[in-house]
MDAnalysis code that builds the backbone (N, CA, C; Angstrom):
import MDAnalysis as mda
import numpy as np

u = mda.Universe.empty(234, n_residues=78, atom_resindex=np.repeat(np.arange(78), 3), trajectory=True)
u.add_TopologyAttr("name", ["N", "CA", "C"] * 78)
u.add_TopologyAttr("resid", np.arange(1, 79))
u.add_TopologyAttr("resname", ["UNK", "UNK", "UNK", "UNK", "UNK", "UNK", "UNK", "UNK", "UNK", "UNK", "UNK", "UNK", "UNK", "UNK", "UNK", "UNK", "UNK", "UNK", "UNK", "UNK", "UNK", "UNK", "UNK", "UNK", "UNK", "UNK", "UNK", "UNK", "UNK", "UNK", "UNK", "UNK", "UNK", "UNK", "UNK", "UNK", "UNK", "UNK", "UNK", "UNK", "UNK", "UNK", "UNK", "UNK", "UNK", "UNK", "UNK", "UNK", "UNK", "UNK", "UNK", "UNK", "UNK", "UNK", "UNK", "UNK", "UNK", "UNK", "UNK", "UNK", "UNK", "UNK", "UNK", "UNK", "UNK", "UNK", "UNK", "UNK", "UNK", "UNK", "UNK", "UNK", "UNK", "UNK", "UNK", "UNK", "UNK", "UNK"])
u.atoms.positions = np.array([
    [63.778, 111.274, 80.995],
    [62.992, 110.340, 80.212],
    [63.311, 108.930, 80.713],
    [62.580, 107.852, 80.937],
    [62.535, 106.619, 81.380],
    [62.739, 105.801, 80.332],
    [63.663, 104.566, 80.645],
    [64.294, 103.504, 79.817],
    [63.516, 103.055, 78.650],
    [62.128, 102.614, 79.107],
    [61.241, 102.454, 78.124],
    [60.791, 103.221, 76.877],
    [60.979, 104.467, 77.153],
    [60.059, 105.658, 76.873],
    [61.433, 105.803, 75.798],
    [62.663, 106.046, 76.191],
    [63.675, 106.339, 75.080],
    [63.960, 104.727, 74.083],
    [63.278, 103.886, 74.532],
    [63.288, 103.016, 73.633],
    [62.541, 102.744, 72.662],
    [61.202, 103.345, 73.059],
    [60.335, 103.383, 72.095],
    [60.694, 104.942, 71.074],
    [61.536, 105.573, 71.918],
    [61.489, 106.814, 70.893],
    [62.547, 106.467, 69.765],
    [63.588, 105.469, 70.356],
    [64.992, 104.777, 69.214],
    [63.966, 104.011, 68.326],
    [63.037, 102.824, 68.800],
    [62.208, 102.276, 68.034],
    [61.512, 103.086, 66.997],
    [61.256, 104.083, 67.262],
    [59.972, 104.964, 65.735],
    [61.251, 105.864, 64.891],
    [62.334, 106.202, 65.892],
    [63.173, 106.605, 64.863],
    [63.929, 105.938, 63.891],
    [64.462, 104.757, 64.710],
    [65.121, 103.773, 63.171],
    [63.748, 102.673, 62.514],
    [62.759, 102.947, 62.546],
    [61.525, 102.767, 62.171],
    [61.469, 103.667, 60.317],
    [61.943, 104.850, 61.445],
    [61.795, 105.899, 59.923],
    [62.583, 106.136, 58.973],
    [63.926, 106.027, 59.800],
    [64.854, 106.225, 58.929],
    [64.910, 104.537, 57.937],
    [64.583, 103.180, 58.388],
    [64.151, 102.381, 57.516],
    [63.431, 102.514, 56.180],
    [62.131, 103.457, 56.716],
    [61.008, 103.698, 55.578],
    [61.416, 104.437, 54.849],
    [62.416, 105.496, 54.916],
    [62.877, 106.397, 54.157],
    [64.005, 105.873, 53.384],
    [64.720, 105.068, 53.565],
    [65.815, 104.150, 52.660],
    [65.335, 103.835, 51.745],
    [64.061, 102.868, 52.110],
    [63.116, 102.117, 51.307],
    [62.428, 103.251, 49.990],
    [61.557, 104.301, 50.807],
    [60.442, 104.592, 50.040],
    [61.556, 105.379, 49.089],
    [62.564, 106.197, 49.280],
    [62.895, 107.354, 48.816],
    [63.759, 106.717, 47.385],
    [64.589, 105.333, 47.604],
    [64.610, 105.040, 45.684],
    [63.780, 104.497, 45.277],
    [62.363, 104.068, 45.854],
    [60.810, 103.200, 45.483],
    [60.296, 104.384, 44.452],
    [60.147, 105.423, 44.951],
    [59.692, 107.340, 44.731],
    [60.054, 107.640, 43.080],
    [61.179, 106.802, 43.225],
    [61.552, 107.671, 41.252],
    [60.572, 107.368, 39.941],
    [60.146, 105.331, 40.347],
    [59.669, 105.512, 39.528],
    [57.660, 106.452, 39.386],
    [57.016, 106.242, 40.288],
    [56.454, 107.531, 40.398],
    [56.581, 108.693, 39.745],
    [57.372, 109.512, 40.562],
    [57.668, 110.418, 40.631],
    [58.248, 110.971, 39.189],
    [59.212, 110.144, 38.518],
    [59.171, 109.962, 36.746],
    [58.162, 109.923, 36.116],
    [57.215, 109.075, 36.760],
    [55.928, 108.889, 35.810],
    [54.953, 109.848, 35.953],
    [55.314, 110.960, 36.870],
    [54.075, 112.254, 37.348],
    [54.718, 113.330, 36.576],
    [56.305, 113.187, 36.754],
    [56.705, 114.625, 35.861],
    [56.674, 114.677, 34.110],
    [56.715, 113.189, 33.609],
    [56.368, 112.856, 32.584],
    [55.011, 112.855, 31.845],
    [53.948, 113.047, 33.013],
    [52.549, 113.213, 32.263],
    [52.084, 114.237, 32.983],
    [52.588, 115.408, 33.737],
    [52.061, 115.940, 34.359],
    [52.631, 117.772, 33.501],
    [53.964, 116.964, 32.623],
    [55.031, 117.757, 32.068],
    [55.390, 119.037, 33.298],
    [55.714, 118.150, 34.789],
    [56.656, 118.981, 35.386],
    [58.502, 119.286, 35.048],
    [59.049, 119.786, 35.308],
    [60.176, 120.228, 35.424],
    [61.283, 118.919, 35.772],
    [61.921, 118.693, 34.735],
    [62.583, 116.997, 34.998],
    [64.377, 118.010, 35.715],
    [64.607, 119.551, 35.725],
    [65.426, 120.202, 36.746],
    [65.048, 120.134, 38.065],
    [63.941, 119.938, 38.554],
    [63.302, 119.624, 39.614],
    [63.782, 118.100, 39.788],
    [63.214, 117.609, 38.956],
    [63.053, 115.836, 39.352],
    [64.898, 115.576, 39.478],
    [65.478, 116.288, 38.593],
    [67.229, 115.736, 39.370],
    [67.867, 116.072, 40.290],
    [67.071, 117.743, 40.423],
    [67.630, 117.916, 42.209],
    [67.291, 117.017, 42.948],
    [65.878, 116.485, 43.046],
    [65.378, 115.726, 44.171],
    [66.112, 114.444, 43.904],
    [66.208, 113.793, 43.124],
    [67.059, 112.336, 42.756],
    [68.600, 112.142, 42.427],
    [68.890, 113.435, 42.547],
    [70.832, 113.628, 42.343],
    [71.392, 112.789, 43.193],
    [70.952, 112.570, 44.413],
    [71.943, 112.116, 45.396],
    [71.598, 110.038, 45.029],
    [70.379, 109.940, 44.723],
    [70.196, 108.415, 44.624],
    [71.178, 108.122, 43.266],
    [70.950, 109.261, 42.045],
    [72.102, 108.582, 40.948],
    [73.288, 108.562, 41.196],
    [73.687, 109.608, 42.268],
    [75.037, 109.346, 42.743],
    [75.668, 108.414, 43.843],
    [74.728, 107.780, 43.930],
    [74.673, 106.022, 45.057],
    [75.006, 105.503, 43.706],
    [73.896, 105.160, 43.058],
    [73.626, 104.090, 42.296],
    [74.863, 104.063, 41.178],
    [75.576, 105.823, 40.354],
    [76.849, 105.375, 39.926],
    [77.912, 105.250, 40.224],
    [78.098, 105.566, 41.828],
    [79.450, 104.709, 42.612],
    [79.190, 103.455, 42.710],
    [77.850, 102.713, 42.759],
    [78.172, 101.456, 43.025],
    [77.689, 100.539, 41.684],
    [77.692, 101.702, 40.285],
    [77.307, 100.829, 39.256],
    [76.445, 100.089, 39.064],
    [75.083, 100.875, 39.887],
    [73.664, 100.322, 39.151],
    [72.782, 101.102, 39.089],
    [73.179, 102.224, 38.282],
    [72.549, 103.067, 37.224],
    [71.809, 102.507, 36.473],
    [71.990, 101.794, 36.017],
    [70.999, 100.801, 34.965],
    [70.116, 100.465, 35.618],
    [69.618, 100.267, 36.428],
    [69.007, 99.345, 37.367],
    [67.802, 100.400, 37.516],
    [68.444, 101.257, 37.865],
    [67.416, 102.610, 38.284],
    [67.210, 103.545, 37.374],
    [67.839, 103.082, 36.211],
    [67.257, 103.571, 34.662],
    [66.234, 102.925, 34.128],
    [66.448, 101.428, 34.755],
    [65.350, 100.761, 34.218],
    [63.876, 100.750, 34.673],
    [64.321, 100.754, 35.858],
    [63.069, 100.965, 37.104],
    [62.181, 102.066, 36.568],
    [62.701, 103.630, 36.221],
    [62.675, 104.626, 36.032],
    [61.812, 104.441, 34.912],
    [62.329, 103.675, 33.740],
    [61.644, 104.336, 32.275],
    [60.206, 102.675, 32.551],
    [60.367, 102.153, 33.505],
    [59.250, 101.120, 33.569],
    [58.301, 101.911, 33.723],
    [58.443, 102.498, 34.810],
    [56.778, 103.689, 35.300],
    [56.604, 104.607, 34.102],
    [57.490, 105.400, 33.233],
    [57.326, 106.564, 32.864],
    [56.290, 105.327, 31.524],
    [56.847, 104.449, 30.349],
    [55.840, 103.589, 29.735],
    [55.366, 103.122, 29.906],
    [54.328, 103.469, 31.352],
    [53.370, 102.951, 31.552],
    [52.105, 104.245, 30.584],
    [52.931, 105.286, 30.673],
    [52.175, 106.322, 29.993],
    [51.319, 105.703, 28.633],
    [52.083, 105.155, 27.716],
    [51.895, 104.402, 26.522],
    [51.371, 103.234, 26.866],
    [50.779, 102.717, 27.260],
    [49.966, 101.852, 27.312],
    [48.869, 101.909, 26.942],
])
């Protein structure tokens, strides 16, 4: 593979792994607000989000992403 060619392939990969930092704690509140009106499985919704509450309560901002969280889900009540 040529210099260029593996640079553009480093370029789309830390490209993604960026978007995925980003989108994947962006996702909860969503993703709260679909299992909440959709009445999916909230055992589902903590497998998929176990590992972000366990960021967020080693570094003590659980709240943060509690809050985020119950913002989308009352949007229901509106």
């Amino acid at each position: 593979m040529s210099e260029p060619a593996k640079h553009k392939v480093r370029a789309w990969i830390g490209q993604a792994v960026v978007a995925l930092v980003v989108l994947y704690p962006l996702s909860i509140g969503p993703a709260a607000w679909m299992t909440a009106r959709l009445d999916w499985s909230w055992a589902r919704f903590d497998d998929v989000y176990a590992p972000l509450w366990r960021l967020c309560e080693f570094f003590h901002t659980s709240g943060a992403l509690q809050w985020y969280m119950e913002l989308w889900v009352n949007v229901i009540h509106l």
